[in-house]
VOGU-3710 file (C-alpha; in Angstrom, 3 decimals, decimal comma):
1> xxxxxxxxxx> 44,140/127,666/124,432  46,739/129,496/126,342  48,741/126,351/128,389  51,981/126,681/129,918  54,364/123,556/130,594  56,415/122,490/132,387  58,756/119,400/133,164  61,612/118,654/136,066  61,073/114,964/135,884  64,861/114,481/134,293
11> xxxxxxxxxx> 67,944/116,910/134,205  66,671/118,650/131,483  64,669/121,312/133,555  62,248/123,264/130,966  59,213/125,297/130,596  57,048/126,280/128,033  54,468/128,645/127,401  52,348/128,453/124,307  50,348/131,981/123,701  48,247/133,012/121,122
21> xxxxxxxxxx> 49,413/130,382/119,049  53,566/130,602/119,868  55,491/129,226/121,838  58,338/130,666/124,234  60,371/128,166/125,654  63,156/127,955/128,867  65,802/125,203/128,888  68,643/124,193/131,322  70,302/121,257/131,953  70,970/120,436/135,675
31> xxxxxxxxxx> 71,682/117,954/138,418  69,761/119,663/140,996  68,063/123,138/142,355  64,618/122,054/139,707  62,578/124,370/141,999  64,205/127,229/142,172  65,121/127,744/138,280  61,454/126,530/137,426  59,838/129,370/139,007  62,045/131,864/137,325
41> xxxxxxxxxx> 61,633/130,181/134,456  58,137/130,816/134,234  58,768/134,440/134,839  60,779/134,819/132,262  58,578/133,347/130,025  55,825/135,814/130,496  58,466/138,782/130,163  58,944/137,160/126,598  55,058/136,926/125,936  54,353/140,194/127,327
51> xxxxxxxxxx> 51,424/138,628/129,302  50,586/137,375/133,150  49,836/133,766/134,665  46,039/135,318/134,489  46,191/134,690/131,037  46,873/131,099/130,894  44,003/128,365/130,501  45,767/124,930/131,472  49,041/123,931/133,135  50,962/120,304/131,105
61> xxxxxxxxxx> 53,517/118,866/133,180  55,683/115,997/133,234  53,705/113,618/135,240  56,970/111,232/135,519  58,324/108,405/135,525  61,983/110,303/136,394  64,025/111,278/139,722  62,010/111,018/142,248  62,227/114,844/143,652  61,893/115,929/140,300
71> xxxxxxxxxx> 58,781/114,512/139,476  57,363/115,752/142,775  59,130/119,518/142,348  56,936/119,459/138,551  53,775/117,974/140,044  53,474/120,335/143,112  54,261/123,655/141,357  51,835/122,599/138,765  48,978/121,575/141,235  49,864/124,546/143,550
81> xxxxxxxxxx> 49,203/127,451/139,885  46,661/125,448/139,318  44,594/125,165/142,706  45,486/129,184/143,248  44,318/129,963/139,175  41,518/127,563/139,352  42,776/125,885/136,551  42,733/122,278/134,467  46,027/120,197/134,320  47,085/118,165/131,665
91> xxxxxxxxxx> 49,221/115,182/132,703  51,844/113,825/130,480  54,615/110,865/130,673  57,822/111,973/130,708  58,710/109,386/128,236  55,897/110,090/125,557  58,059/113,655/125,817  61,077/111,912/124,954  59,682/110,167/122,047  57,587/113,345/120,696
101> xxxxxxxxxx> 61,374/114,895/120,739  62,824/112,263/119,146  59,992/111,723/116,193  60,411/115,628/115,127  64,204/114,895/115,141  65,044/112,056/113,918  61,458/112,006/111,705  61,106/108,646/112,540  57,577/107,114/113,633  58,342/104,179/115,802
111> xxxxxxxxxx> 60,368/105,167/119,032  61,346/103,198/121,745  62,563/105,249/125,138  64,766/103,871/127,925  65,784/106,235/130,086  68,352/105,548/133,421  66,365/104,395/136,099  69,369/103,759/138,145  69,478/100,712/140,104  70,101/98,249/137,137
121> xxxxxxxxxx> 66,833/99,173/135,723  65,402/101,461/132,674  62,283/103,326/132,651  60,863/101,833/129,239  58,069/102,076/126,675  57,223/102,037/123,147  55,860/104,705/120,651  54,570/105,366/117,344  53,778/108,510/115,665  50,771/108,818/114,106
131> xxxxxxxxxx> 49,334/112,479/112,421  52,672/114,100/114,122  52,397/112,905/117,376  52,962/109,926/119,300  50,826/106,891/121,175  51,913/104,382/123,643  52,047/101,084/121,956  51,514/98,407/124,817  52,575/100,126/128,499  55,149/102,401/130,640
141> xxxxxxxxxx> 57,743/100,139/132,671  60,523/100,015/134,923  62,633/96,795/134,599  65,837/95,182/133,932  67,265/96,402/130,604  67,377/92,757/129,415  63,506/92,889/129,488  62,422/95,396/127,165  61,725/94,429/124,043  59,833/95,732/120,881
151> xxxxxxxxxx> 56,252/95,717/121,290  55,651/95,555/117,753  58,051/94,098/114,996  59,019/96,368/112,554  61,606/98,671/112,698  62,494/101,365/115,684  64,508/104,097/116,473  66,109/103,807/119,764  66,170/106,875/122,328  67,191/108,210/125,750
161> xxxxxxxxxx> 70,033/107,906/127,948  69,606/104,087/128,976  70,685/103,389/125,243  74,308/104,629/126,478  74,423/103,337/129,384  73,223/99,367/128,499  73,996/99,809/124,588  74,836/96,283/123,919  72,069/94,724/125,901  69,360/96,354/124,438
171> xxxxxxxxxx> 70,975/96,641/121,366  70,990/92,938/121,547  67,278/92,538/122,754  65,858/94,704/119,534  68,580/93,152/116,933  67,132/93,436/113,468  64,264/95,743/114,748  66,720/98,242/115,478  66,510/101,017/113,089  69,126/103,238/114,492
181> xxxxxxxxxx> 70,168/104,761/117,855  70,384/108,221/119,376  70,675/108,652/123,301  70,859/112,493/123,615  67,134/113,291/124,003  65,175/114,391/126,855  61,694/115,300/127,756  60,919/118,608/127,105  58,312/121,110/127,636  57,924/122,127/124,597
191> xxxxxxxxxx> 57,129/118,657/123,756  54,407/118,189/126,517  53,025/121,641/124,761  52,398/119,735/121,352  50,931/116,351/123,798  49,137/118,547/125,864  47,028/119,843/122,774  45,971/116,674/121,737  44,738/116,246/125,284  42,853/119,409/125,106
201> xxxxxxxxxx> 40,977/118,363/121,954  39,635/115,674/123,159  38,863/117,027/126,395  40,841/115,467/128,993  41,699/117,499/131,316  41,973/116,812/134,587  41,460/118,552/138,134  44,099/120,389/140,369  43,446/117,069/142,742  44,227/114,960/139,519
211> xxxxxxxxxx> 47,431/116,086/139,706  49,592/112,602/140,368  52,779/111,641/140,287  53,914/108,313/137,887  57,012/106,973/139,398  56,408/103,656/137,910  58,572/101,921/141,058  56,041/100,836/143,967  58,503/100,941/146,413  60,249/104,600/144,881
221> xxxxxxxxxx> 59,346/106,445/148,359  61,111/103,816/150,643  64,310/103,970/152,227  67,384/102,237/150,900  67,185/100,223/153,355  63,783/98,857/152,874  64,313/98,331/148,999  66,899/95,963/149,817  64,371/94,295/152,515  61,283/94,407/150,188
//
């Protein structure tokens, strides 16, 4: 199946486009403008493939949890190819990306992400590879860094920029469990390709409509203000 990717959830802004079996892939890192380099990111990509959006069979995004515009920016050009192509989505968490990156890597099979959620908080979960790619072991969360913990004992690799920002905490939390530590990895769309296909094989894919947004925080949407009320 011809799918093409995409993710803005984080500053890593990337898109993918797997085609008759290869893959062509766009990377930049960036603060801000996600909308305006996805688009011509996409373009680009089918200059490289010598084909056309009519070609393609599926759109994978990054479904979140990240910034909040960026998750939106990914979701909304996704759902809006997808409503105009009449095509499935394929939703996948930003932080199963991360950990998909940082199994090929570091070829390592348990992976814990914690990525910056600002606010004192990391956006958290645990993975393990299994037949090259990787399954949520227990759930996504946002919360304190003190609070996440190893689902599982045994020992894990641990990823994603919250490792450099609250190093000692959580180096603390996993102690012995922790297998080693690399904080340079991001979700990618080349990443939410090789997710994506697992998806496809077992046939879930979802509706243009389908096409949410994760944020993980209830209250993400609210004024400053109100977060400090609620």
């Amino acid at each position: 199946m011809n799918i093409l990717a995409l993710d803005t959830c984080t500053e890593c802004c990337s898109a993918a486009l797997l085609y008759q079996g290869k893959v062509y892939e766009q990377v930049v890192m960036t603060q801000r403008g996600h909308s305006d380099l996805i688009l011509g990111m996409m373009d680009t990509l089918f200059e490289q493939a010598a084909c056309s959006v009519a070609e393609v069979e599926a759109i994978a995004f990054g479904r979140g949890p990240g910034s909040f515009t960026g998750v939106r920016v990914g979701v909304g050009v996704a759902q809006g190819i997808a409503f105009a192509r009449e095509l499935p989505v394929i939703a996948i968490s930003s932080l199963a990306a991360v950990a998909q990156g940082a199994a090929d890597v570091l070829d390592f099979d348990n992976i814990a992400v914690a990525n910056d959620a600002r606010m004192g908080e990391v956006y958290s979960a645990c993975y393990r590879r299994e037949k090259g790619t990787v399954k949520l072991v227990g759930a996504e969360q946002v919360c304190p860094p003190n609070k996440f913990i190893a689902s599982e004992k045994g020992k894990w690799a641990g990823v994603g920029t919250a490792w450099g920002v609250y190093q000692d905490i959580l180096q603390q939390n996993f102690s012995d469990n922790l297998s080693q530590m690399s904080v340079e990895h991001y979700p990618t769309a080349n990443n939410i390709i090789k997710l994506a296909q697992v998806e496809v094989e077992a046939g879930r894919l979802l509706s243009a409509e389908q096409a949410i947004p994760v944020y993980l925080r209830d209250d993400v949407a609210k004024k400053k203000g109100e977060q400090k009320r609620a």
